[in-house]
C-alpha positions, -999 to 999 in steps of 0.1 A, spaced: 0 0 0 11 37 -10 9 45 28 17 15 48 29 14 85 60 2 95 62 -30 116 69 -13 148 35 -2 144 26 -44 153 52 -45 178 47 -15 201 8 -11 200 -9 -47 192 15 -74 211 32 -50 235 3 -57 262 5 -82 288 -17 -103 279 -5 -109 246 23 -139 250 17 -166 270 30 -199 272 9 -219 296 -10 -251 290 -43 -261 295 -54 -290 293 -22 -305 284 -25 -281 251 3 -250 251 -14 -220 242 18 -193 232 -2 -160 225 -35 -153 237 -57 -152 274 -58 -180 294 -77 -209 281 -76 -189 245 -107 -168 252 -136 -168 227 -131 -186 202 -132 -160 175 -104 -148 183 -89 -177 160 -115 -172 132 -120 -135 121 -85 -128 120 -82 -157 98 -109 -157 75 -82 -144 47 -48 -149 64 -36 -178 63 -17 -192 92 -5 -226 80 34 -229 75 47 -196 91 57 -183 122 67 -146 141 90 -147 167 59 -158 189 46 -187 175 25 -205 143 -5 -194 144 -20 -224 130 -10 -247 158 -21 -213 185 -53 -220 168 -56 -255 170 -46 -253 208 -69 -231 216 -98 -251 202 -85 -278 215 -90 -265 252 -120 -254 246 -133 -290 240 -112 -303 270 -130 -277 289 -166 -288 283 -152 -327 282 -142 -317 319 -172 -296 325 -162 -286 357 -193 -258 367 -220 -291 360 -238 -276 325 -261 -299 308 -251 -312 273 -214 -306 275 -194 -338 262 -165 -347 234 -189 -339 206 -209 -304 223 -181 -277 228 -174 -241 218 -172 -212 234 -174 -174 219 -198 -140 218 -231 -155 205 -269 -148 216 -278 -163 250 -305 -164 274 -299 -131 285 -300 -118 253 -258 -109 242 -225 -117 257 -190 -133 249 -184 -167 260 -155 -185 271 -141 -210 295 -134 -184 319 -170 -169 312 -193 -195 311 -234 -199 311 -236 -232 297 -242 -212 260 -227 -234 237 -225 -211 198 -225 -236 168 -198 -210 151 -172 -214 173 -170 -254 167 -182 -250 128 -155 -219 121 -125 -238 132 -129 -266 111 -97 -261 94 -77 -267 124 -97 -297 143 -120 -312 109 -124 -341 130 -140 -325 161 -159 -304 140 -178 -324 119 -184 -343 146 -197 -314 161 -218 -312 136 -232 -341 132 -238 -343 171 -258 -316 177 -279 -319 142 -288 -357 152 -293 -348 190 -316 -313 185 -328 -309 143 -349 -281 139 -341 -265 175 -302 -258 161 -307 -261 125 -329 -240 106 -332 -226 68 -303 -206 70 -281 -232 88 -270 -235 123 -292 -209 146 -266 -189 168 -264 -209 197 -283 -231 230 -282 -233 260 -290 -272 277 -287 -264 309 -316 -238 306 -337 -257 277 -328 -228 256 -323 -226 218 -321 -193 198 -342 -186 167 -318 -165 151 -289 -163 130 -260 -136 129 -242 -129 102 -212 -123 118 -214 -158 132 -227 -172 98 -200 -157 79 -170 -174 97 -186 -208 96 -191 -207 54 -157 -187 49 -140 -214 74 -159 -242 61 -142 -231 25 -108 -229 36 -110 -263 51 -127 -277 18 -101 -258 -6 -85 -228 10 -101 -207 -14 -105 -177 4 -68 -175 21 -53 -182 -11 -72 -153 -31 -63 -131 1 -22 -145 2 -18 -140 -32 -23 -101 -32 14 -85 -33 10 -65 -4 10 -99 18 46 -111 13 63 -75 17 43 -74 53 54 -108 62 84 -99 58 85 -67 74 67 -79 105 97 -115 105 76 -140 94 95 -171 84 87 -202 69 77 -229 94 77 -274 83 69 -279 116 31 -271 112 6 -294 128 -11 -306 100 -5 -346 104 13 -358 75 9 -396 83 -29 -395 74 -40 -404 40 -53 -379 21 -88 -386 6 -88 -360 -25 -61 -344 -47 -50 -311 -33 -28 -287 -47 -21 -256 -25 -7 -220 -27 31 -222 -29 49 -206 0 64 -175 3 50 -158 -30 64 -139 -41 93 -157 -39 134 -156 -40 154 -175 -41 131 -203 -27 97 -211 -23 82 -245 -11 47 -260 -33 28 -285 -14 2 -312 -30 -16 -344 -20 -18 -378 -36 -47 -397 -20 -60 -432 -18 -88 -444 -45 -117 -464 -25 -116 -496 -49 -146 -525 -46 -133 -560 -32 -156 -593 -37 -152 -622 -14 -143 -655 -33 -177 -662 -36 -191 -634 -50 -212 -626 -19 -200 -594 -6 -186 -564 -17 -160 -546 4 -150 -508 -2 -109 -500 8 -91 -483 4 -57 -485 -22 -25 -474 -19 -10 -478 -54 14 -456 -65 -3 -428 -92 17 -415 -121 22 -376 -109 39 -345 -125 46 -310 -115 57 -286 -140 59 -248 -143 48 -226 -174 59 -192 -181 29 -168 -192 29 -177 -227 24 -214 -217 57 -226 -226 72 -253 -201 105 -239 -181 110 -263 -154 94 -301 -148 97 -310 -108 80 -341 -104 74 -366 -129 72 -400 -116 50 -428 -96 41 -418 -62 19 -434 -34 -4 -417 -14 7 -389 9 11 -355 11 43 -337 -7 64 -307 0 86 -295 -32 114 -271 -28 114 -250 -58 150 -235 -60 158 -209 -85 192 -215 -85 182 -254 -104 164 -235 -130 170 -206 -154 142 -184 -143 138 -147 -145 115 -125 -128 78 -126 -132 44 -147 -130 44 -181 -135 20 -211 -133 28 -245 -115 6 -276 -126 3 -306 -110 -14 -337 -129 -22 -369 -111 -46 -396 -128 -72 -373 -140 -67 -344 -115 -51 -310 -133 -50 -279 -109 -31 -252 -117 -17 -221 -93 -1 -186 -98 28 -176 -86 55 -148 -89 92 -146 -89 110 -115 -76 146 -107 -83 
């Protein structure tokens, strides 16, 4: 931007308070930054609707795995339940400002009623899918129509008080779709990353890139994914990341009688290449059998002869093409 601030800006005003790092655990889960026990659960959503936190880290922590922690404790919390609310279990959590009996407040471990707000499970999807959908599943098999209306989740119930709001919030609404997204295909924080401005902030502010993300790389993808390379812009390095997953094949018993779904793990031819803008090829990565799993390439400009500019990175596996943007700067 013509009239950016400088990075001391982030320093002196928005984490110089002292309740900005922390360190503790909860639950057994380390929270870095943040209150105790996280706080609402926004707090890890609006933020993050655009940004995204994955694979990068300040001098204070990855956000990503901040995240995760926090909505992690929040699901220990009503697991432990320790003020006695009705309906709180492994698959009924989440804590943040919603609608409640009283009419408005925020929510959180340390400010309980026993309002549980769909949002706050629903939006961070992208860090705990599992617990999520669960979630979501739970609470539409347990209560239909008293949570779930024709606008989706209503904003939030309360058991304990045989409560359930007929409204829905937009700003509650919004995070759950725009979350849902970037769990499905991180549309929205790749459109948001790829603006120019992003990288020249990162950098300012000290991001650096982070493998140690918690994203488990042992579990077996179940769809082709290729993501947003990382930094871009980019130089001299910048790392793209994909995923091969397993097919679900049909197995018969010996007699015919059943049919068993599984899933395979044969190897599928893959290849990566780059195109310049005219769509001529200046760089093959990848070109060879793989098995399922999730890849990290390390794009290195001093392997190839590239000059600056935009450039588009393809990956092709079986009958999966995606293609991405991305920009070299000398």
């Amino acid at each position: 931007p013509k009239y950016g601030i400088s990075a001391s800006s982030f320093y002196n005003a928005w984490t110089n308070t002292s309740y900005y790092v922390n360190g503790k655990s909860f639950y057994g889960y380390k929270l870095w930054v943040g209150w105790d026990y996280g706080g609402p659960l926004f707090f890890a959503h609006y933020s993050f609707l655009g940004f995204d936190p994955r694979n990068k880290k300040d001098k204070y922590c990855n956000y990503f795995e901040n995240n995760k922690n926090h909505t992690l404790i929040h699901r220990a919390y009503a697991i432990a339940n320790p003020k006695k609310f009705v309906g709180y279990d492994e698959n009924t959590w989440g804590f943040t400002a919603s609608d409640d009996p009283n009419g408005y407040d925020v929510h959180e471990p340390n400010k309980d009623n026993g309002t549980i707000s769909p949002t706050a499970a629903l939006s961070s999807m992208p860090y705990t899918p599992k617990e999520s959908i669960e979630f979501l599943k739970n609470i539409y098999r347990k209560y239909g129509n008293k949570v779930f209306g024709d606008y989706g989740f209503k904003d939030a119930f309360n058991p304990t008080k045989n409560w359930f709001a007929n409204s829905y919030l937009a700003i509650d609404q919004g995070p759950i779709m725009a979350m849902i997204e970037n769990y499905r295909s991180q549309t929205l924080w790749n459109k948001f990353m790829a603006n120019p401005e992003i990288q020249p902030m990162l950098n300012s502010i000290g991001f650096v890139a982070d493998p140690t993300d918690v994203e488990n790389e042992n579990e077996i993808p179940i769809t082709f994914k290729l993501e947003q390379n990382y930094p871009n812009p980019f130089n001299p390095s910048t790392t793209i990341k994909y995923s091969v997953p397993s097919v679900m094949v049909r197995q018969a018993h010996h007699d015919n009688s059943d049919v068993i779904p599984s899933l395979s793990r044969d190897e599928v031819h893959v290849s990566l290449k780059v195109y310049d803008m005219l769509g001529r090829e200046v760089a093959t990565l990848v070109n060879e059998n793989q098995k399922p799993g999730v890849y990290n390439y390390q794009l290195s400009i001093s392997n190839y002869q590239l000059s600056s500019g935009v450039y588009f990175y393809q990956l092709k596996a079986g009958n999966f093409i995606q293609a991405k943007k991305m920009i070299l700067m000398k």
